[in-house]
N, C-alpha and C positions, 0 to 999 in steps of 0.2 A: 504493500500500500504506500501511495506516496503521502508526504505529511502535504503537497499541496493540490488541491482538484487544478481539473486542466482550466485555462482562460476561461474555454466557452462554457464548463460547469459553473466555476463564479460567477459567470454574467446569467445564466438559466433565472427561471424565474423561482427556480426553489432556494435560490440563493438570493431572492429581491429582497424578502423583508424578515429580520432575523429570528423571530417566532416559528417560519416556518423549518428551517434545519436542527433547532434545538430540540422543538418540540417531537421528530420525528425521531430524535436520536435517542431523547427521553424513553420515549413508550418503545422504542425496539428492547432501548436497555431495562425495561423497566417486565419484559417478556421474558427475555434469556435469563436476566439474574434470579426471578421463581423458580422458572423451570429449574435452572442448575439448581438452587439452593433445594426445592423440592426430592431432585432425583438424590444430593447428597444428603437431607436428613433421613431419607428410605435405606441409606448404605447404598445406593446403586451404584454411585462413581466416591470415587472420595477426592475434594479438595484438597492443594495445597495447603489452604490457609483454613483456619475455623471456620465451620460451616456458620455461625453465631455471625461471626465479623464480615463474612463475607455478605451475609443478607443484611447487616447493618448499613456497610461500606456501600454494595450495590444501591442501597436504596434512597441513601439519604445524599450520598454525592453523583451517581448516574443516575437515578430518574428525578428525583425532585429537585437538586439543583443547575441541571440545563434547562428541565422545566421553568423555572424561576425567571433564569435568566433569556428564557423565549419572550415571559411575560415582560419583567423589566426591562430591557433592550428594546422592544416596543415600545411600552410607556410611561416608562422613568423621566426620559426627552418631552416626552409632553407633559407629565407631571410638573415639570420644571420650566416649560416653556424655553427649550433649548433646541437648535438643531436635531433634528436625527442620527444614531451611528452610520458612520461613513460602515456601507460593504465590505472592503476590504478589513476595517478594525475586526469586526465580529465572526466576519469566517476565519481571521486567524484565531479568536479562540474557540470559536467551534473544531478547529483541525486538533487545537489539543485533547477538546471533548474528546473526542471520535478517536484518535490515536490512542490516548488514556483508555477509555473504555473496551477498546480491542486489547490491547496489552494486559487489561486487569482482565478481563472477561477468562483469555487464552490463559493468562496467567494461572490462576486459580487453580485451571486442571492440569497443569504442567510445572509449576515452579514457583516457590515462593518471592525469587529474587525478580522474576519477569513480572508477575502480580506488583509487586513493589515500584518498580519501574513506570508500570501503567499510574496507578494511584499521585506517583510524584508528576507525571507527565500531564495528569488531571487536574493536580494541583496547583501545577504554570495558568493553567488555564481557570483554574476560580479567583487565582489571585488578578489577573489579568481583567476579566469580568470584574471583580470587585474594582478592580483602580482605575477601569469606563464609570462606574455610575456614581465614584467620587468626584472624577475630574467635572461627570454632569454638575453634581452639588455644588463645588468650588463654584464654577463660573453662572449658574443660574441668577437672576436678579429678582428673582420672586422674594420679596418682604417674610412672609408664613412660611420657612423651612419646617414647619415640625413635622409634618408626614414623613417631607424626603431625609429626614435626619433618621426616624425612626427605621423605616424600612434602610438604607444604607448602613445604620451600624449592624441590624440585625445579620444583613450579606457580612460584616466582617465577621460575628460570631461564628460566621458558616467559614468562613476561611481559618478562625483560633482553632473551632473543635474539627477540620480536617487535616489540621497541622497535630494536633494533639493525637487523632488515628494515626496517623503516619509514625509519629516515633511510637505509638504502641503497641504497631505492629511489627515494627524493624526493631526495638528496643526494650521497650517499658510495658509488656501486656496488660498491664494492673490500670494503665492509661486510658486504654480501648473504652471500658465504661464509663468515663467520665465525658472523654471525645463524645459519646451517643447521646450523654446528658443534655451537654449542649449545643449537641446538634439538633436534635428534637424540640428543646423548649426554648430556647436563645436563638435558634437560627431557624427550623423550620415554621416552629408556631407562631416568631414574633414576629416574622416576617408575613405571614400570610396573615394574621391579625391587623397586621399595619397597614395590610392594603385591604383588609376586609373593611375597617372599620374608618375609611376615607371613600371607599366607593360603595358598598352597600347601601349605608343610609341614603349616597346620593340619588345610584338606582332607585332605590327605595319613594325617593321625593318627601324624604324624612329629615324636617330643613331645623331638628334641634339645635341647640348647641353645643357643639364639642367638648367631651370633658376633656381638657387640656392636661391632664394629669393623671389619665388612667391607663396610657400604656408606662407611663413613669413604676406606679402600684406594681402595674403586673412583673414587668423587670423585677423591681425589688423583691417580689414573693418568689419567681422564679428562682433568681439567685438562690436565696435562702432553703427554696427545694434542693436546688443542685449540692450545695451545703454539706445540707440532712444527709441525703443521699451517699453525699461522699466518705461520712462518719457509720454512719449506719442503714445498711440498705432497709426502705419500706421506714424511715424512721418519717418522709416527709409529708405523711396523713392529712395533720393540723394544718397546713401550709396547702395541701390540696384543696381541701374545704374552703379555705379562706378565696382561693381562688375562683373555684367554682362560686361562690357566694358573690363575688366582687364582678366576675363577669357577668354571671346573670342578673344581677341587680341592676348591671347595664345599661345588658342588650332591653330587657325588659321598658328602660327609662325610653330607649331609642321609638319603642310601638311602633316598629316596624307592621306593616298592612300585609297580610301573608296574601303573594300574589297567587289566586288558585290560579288564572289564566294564562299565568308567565312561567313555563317551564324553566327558561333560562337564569330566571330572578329567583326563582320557590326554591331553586339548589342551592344555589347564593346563602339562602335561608337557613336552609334546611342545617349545610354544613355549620353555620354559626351557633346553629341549636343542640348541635354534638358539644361544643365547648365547654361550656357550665356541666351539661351531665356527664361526658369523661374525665375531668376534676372531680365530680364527686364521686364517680365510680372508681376514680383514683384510691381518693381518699377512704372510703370503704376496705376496696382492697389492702391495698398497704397498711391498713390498722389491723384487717385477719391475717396477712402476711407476717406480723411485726409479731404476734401473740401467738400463732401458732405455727407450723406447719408444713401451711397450704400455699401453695405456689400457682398463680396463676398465669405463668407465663408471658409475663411485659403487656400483661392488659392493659395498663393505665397506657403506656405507649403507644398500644396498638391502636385504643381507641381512639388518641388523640392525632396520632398519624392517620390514619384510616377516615374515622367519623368528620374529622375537619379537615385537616391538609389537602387529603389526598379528595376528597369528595368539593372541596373551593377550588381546586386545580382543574379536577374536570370540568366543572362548571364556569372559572375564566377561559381555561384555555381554550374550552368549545368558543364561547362570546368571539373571543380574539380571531379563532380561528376562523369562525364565519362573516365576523365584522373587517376583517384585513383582507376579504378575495371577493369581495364585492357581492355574498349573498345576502338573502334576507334576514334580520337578526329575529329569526325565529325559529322556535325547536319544534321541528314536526314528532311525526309517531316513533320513530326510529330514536332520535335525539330523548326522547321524554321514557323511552324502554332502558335505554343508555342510564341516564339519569338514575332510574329504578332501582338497574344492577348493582352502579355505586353501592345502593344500601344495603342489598344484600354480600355483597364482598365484606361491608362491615359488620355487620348480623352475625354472619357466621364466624369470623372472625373471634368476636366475642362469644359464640357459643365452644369456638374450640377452646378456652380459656376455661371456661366454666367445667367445661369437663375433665381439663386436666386437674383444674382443682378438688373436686371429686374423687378425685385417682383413678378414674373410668380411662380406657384406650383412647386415645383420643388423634389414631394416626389415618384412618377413615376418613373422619372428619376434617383432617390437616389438609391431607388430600384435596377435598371437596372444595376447602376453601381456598386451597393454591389454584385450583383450576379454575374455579370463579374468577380469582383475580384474572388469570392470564387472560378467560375471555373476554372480561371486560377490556381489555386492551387489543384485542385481536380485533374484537367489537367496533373500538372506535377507530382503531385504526384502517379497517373497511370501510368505513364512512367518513373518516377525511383525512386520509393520508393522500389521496389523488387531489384533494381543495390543496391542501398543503405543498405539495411537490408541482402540480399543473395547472392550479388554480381555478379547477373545479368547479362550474356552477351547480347549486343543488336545485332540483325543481320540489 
């Protein structure tokens, strides 16, 4: 592979606007990393690296943050009232996406030093990404930075805790679960937070006002989870709770209008409404955790990766994808079954949690819900990876 496409692939129209190459490189990686992690918790292949690190590493630095950066590289620039990325910037860090993600992918099942290799070659490439949507911040002349400060630093958490994986995987393994820490609540949730709760409401026509200090709060109680966490796993319940209290008391303030008619808006929704109940299901958990036991398997993770992130992703990234190739911003019957599945990838999810708590088999199930996830991605990637790559009109 070469590390550059040829002329006439950069100038292609899948390289016009830069949503379109992340997003597609996203949900490829976001396909193979299950499958592989699937076939190696069954024992069918075995990894180089930890099957644990590897579905961590896959998930949280190859599909959700090219994903991110689909999203911001679109409209970070307009958030700001800046320019657009020049082409040329953003396909060289997509080339590292893409390089990185074949080297770790290969890696895994062949060597731990080539996996390694990928990871740091991915790394050029988030640091790279993060230091476009500072240089946006720098020179913006918008008075009101507080959105683009929040979303910006959350992208650097996402660069400390992939700097943190990386020595913990070449050095320090004791590292690995801190890195996850706050990659999860520092960089995946406060970033999608940060743009949930500047464009929701807007969508919404939910013309409140701003509590100017409530992604400040959440920072603070986050830290203080990661903390807990650090000292004694399951110790950060109270802090869960506090959370879940604090966001919902909110969203609640916001009275958002549940749009039944707007498929594209109700998912919007929908994810924001996982937030408060997976902190509380958090904190539940991790107080039975803490007192006896029972192991639930990174519930409180899963749901908060799963019920929000990953279910506001689908739901932007559809928006994006259909509002950036000129179709109608409307989600037909295909779009709104899509939508559906989301919840049940997380449904099950959480059911296989429960049963491992239980002490019931629970690899049935595991099954069932890995290949849920995969089709939701085969899913939509049948429905607009050709918008995406050829620009696709949908009728």
């Amino acid at each position: 592979m070469h590390m550059q496409f040829s002329e006439d692939a950069q100038h292609s129209y899948f390289f016009s606007q830069p949503h379109q190459p992340f997003f597609v490189l996203a949900f490829i990686n976001a396909l193979v990393t299950m499958f592989v992690f699937m076939l190696s918790y069954k024992g069918i292949i075995n990894l180089a690296i930890a099957p644990t690190n590897f579905h961590s590493y896959g998930l949280i630095f190859l599909l959700f943050t090219p994903a991110f950066f689909a999203f911001l590289f679109t409209t970070f620039p307009r958030f700001s009232s800046t320019p657009a990325i020049e082409e040329k910037v953003y396909i060289r860090i997509f080339n590292f996406y893409y390089m990185g993600s074949v080297l770790f992918l290969l890696g895994s099942m062949i060597s731990p030093i080539v996996s390694s290799m990928g990871m740091i070659v991915v790394f050029i490439g988030h640091i790279l990404g993060m230091l476009i949507l500072k240089k946006i911040y720098t020179e913006t002349k918008l008075e009101d930075k507080d959105d683009l400060y929040w979303i910006l630093l959350a992208t650097q958490f996402g660069v400390l805790s992939h700097f943190i994986f990386i020595l913990g995987q070449l050095f320090f393994p004791s590292f690995i679960g801190f890195a996850i820490e706050i990659g999860i609540y520092l960089f995946l949730f406060l970033l999608s937070f940060s743009v949930a709760q500047r464009m929701v409401p807007f969508f919404s026509h939910s013309m409140l006002a701003k509590n100017k200090n409530l992604l400040k709060y959440i920072m603070m109680l986050i830290v203080l989870h990661i903390i807990f966490e650090g000292f004694v796993t399951h110790s950060s319940f109270i802090v869960d709770l506090l959370l879940a209290l604090l966001i919902g008391k909110e969203l609640l303030r916001w009275k958002l209008p549940f749009p039944k008619n707007n498929p594209l808006l109700a998912i919007l929704h929908i994810s924001l409404y996982w937030v408060p109940f997976a902190f509380a299901l958090a904190g539940v958990t991790n107080f039975l955790s803490l007192v006896s036991t029972v192991t639930f398997l990174a519930l409180d993770i899963h749901v908060l990766a799963l019920g929000f992130v990953f279910t506001i992703l689908i739901g932007f990234g559809t928006r994006v994808t259909l509002g950036h190739s000129g179709n109608m911003m409307q989600a037909d019957k295909w779009v709104r079954y899509l939508f559906y599945w989301t919840q049940v990838v997380v449904a099950l999810r959480i059911l296989v949690s429960f049963i491992a708590a239980f002490g019931w088999n629970f690899m049935v199930l595991f099954d069932i819900s890995a290949t849920v996830w995969i089709v939701m991605f085969v899913a939509w990637a049948t429905r607009f990876f050709v918008v995406l790559i050829k620009g696709k009109k949908l009728t």
